[in-house]
N, C-alpha and C positions, 0 to 999 in steps of 0.2 A: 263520849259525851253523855250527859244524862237526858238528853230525848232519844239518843240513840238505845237507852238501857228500858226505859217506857217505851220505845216503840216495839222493841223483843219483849216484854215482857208482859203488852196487849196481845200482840201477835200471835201469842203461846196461851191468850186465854181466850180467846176466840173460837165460837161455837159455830162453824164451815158445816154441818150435817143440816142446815135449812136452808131453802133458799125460800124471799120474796120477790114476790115480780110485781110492778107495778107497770099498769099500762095509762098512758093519757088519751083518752080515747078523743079527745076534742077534736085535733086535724082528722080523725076520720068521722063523725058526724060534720063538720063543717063539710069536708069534700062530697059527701052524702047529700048534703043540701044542693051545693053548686054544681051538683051531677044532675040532679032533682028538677030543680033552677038555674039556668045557665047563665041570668041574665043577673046574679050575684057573682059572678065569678070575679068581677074587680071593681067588688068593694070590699070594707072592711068587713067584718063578722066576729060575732061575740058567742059561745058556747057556753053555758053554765047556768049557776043560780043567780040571785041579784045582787050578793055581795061579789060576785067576780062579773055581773055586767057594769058596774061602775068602775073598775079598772079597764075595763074592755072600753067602756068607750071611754076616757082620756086617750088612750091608744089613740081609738077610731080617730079624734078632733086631731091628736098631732099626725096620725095619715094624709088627713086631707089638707092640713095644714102646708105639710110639703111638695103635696103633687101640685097645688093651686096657687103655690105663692108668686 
């Protein structure tokens, strides 16, 4: 098959001699906080700058949405 010929044919041009590591450090600063503060331990929590606390909180609204309905 020809993706099967594209996928040898990436495979063979593939540069394996680096590796990147990407770490998400958020659940460990969030558990930081509620280690910190116990008394967030169950709510939501948002980690970031402002363009990712406006995804965080639609989260939060549908979190509490659920547990309160």
């Amino acid at each position: 098959m020809k993706a099967d010929l594209l996928l040898e044919e990436f495979d063979s041009l593939r540069d394996l001699s680096k590796t990147i590591v990407h770490v998400d450090m958020d659940a460990f600063y969030a558990a930081v906080e509620m280690r910190d503060n116990p008394s967030l331990r169950d709510k939501p929590m948002a980690v970031g700058g402002n363009s990712m606390l406006v995804q965080a909180l639609v989260i939060a609204v549908h979190f509490f949405n659920q547990i309160y309905k």
